[in-house]
C-alpha atoms as one frame of an Amber mdcrd trajectory, in Angstrom:
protein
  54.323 115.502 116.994  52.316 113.984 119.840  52.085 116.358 123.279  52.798
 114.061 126.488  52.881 114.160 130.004  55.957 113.100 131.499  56.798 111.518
 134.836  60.195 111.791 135.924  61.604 108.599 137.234  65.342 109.543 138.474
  67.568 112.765 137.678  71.006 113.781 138.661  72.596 111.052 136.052  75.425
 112.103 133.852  73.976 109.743 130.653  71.688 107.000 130.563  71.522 104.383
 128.606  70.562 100.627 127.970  67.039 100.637 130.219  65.504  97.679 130.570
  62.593  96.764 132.518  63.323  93.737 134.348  61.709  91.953 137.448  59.690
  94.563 138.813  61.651  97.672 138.139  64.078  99.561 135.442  67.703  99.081
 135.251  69.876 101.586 133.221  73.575 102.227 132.936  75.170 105.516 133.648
  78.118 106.079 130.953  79.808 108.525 132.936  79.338 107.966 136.588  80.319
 104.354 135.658  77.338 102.369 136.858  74.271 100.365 136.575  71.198 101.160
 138.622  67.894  99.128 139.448  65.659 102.141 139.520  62.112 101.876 141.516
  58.929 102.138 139.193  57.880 105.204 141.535  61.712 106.299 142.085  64.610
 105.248 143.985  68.394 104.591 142.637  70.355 101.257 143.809  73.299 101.044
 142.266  74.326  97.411 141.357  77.508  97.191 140.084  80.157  99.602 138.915
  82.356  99.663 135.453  85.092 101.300 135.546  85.215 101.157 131.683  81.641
 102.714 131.339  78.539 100.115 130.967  76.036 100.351 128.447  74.164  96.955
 127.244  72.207  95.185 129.918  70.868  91.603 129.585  70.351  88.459 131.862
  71.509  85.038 131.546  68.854  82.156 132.313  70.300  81.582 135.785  69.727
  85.320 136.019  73.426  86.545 136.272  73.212  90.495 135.032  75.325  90.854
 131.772  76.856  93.947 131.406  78.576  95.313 128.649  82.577  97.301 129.600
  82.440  99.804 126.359  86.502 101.023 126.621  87.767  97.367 127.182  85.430
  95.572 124.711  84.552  92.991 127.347  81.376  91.610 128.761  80.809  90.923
 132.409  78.360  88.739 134.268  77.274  89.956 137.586  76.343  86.378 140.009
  75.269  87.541 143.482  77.629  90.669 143.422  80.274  88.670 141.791  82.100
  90.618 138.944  83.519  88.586 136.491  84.470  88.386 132.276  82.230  86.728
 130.753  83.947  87.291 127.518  86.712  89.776 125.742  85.503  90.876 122.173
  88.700  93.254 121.825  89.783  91.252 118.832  86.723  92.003 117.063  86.156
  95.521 117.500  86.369  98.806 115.910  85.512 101.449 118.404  83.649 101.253
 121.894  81.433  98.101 122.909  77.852  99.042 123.056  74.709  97.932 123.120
  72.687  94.407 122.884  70.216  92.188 123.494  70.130  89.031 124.933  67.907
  86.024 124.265  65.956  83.504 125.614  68.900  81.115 125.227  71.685  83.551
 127.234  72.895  84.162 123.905  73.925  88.311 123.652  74.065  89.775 120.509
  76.390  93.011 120.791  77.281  96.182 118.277  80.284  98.083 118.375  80.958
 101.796 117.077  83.528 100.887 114.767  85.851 103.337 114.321  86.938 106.195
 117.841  83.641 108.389 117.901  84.710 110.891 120.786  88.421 110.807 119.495
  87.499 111.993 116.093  88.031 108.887 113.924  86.907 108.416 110.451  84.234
 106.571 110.824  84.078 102.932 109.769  81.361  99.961 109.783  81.669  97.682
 112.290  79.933  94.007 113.101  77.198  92.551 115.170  78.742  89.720 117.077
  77.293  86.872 119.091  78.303  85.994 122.362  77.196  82.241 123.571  76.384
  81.328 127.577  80.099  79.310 127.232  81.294  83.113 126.698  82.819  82.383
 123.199  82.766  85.099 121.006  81.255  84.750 116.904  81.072  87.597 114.155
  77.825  86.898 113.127  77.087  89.998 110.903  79.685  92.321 109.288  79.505
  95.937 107.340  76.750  97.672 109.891  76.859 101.567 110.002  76.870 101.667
 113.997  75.064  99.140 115.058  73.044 100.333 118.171  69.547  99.292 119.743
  68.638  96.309 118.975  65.350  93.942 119.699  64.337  90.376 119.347  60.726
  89.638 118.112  58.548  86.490 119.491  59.278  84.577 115.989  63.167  84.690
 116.286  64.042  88.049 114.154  66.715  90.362 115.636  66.159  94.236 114.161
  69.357  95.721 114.420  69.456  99.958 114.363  72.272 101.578 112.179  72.725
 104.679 113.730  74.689 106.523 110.644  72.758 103.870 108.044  69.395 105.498
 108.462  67.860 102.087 109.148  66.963  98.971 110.378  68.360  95.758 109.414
  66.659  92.560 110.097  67.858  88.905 110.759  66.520  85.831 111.106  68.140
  83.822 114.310  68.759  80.371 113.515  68.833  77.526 116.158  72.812  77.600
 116.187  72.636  81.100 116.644  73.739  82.049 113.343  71.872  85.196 110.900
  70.588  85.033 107.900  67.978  86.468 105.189  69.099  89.983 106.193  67.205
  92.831 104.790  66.290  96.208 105.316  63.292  96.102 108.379  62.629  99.875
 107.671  64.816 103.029 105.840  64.779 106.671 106.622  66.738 107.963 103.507
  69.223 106.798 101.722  72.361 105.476 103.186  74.766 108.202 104.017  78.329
 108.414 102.349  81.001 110.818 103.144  84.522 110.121 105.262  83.818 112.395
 108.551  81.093 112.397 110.763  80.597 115.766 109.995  79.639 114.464 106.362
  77.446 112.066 107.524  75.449 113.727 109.896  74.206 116.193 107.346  72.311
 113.175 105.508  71.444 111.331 109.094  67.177 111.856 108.964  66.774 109.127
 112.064  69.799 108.284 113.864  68.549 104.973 115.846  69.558 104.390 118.886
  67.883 102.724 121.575  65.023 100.843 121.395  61.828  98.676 121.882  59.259
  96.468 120.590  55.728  96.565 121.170  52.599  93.860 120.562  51.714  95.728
 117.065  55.162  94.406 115.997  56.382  98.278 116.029  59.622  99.673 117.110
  60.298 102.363 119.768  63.185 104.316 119.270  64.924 107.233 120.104  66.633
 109.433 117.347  69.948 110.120 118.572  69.671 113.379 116.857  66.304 114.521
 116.507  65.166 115.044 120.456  62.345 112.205 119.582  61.428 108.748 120.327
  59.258 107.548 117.264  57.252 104.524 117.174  58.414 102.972 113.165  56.263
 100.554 111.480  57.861  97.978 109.261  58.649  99.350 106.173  60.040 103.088
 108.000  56.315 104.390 108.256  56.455 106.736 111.392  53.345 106.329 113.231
  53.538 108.178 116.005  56.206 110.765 117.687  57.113 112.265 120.779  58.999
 114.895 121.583  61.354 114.776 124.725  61.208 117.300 127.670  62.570 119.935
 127.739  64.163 120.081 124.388  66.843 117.643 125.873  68.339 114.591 123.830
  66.956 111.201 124.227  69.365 108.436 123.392  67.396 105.338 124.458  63.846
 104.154 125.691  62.419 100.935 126.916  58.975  99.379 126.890  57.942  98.084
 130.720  55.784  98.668 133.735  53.659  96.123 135.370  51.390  96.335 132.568
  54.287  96.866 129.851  52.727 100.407 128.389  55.411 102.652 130.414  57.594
 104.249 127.728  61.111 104.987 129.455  63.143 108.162 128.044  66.859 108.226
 128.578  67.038 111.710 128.263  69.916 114.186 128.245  71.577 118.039 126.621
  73.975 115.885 124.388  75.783 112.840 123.981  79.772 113.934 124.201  81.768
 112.701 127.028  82.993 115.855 127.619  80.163 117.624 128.437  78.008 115.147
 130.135  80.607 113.447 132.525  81.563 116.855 134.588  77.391 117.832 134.944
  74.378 115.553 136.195  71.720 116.924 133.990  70.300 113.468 132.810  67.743
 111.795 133.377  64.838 109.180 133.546  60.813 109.954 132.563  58.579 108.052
 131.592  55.197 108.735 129.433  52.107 106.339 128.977  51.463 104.517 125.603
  48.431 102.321 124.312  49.985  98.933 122.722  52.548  97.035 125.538  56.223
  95.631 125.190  56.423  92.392 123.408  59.769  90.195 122.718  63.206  91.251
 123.973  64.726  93.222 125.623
């Protein structure tokens, strides 16, 4: 496992997630102090909005409105000049909390859901990837996805979805209308994992994928929800390279960015439960150099 040098970027979060680098600087939400931050390369929190429901997925709309997902109310908002408003309610098509997605060049978001109550103790269930179009109307445009987490768009129109309890990746093709197809496995860890409790499936978990990036090499970035690592996976599930976070802490997501798009971002924090992280502000933000830039989206 590689040995970096980290720079910290922000502390004193409770958990970050969704970073995205994004006109000149890193945005992130904050589950559990309930908001999204533009963060200064060399440090600096502004918070932009908060979510009372807890944000996670960031994107932008061509006009540049901030899209933010609202995990507890399945609904996504669209920030316009400090205006808060829904931009659409996916209630009737989820399992478990809203979560994370990526937008493309069109304004169309496509979002994952947990699908089943993770904190609560639910059996866990698959869930879908829906599509949500600049009109805000709402499309199931992939079902039966173990978690579907981190996902990126590459410059030919594929979306690489993570399963975070499939051990995998799973690749579509984006047609014009916005519709998937040709899905297939982008890259596997193990075998799929089968069991009815989480407890079941974490024992056969070997990469958990969670949030992630692309880079120029057409490799992914992306943290192991479980495993304290960001790895760098070639098509295929080849790990090429590894890094370990600080600290021994978590890291549940990481971004590509920088002025020169070779800044890894670490979302890094002790654990992922609610009811740890929400009373504490241990998380935080570093950042670590790497040789091939960000390509696609986010």
């Amino acid at each position: 496992m590689a040995t970096r040098s980290f720079r910290t970027v922000l502390e004193g979060g409770s958990y970050f997630e969704g970073p995205r680098w994004h006109d000149g600087a890193w945005w992130a939400s904050d589950f559990y102090r309930h908001t999204v931050s533009r963060v200064a390369p060399g440090g600096g929190e502004t918070v932009v909005v908060e979510v009372e429901n807890q944000p996670s997925g960031l994107g932008w709309l061509p006009d540049g409105s901030l899209l933010v997902v609202s995990m507890k109310d399945h609904r996504l908002l669209r920030v316009t000049d400090g205006e808060v408003a829904t931009h659409a309610d996916l209630s009737g098509v989820c399992g478990g909390h809203l979560n994370d997605m990526v937008v493309d060049g069109s304004g169309r978001a496509f979002v994952g859901d947990f699908g089943f109550d993770l904190m609560g103790g639910g059996a866990p269930a698959s869930a879908s990837v829906k599509r949500v179009d600049p009109d805000g109307s709402v499309t199931v445009v992939a079902e039966d996805l173990r978690f579907p987490n981190g996902s990126v768009i590459t410059p030919d129109g594929t979306l690489i979805v993570g399963e975070t309890w499939g051990n995998r990746f799973t690749a579509f093709d984006i047609a014009a209308d916005g519709s998937l197809g040709n899905r297939r496995v982008w890259a596997a860890f193990g075998p799929e994992p089968v069991g009815g409790s989480v407890e079941e499936l974490l024992g056969q978990v070997v990469v958990a994928p969670d949030g992630c990036a692309l880079d120029a090499e057409g490799h992914v970035w992306v943290a192991d929800g479980l495993g304290s690592r960001v790895l760098r996976v070639a098509a295929g599930g080849g790990i090429v390279d590894e890094i370990a976070a600080p600290d021994g802490m978590g890291v549940f997501a990481c971004a590509l960015g920088g002025d020169d798009g070779r800044q890894l971002l670490l979302c890094c924090a002790p654990d992922f439960y609610e009811h740890t992280r929400a009373p504490v502000r241990e998380a935080v933000l570093v950042s670590t150099e790497v040789a091939v830039p960000h390509a696609g989206l986010p």
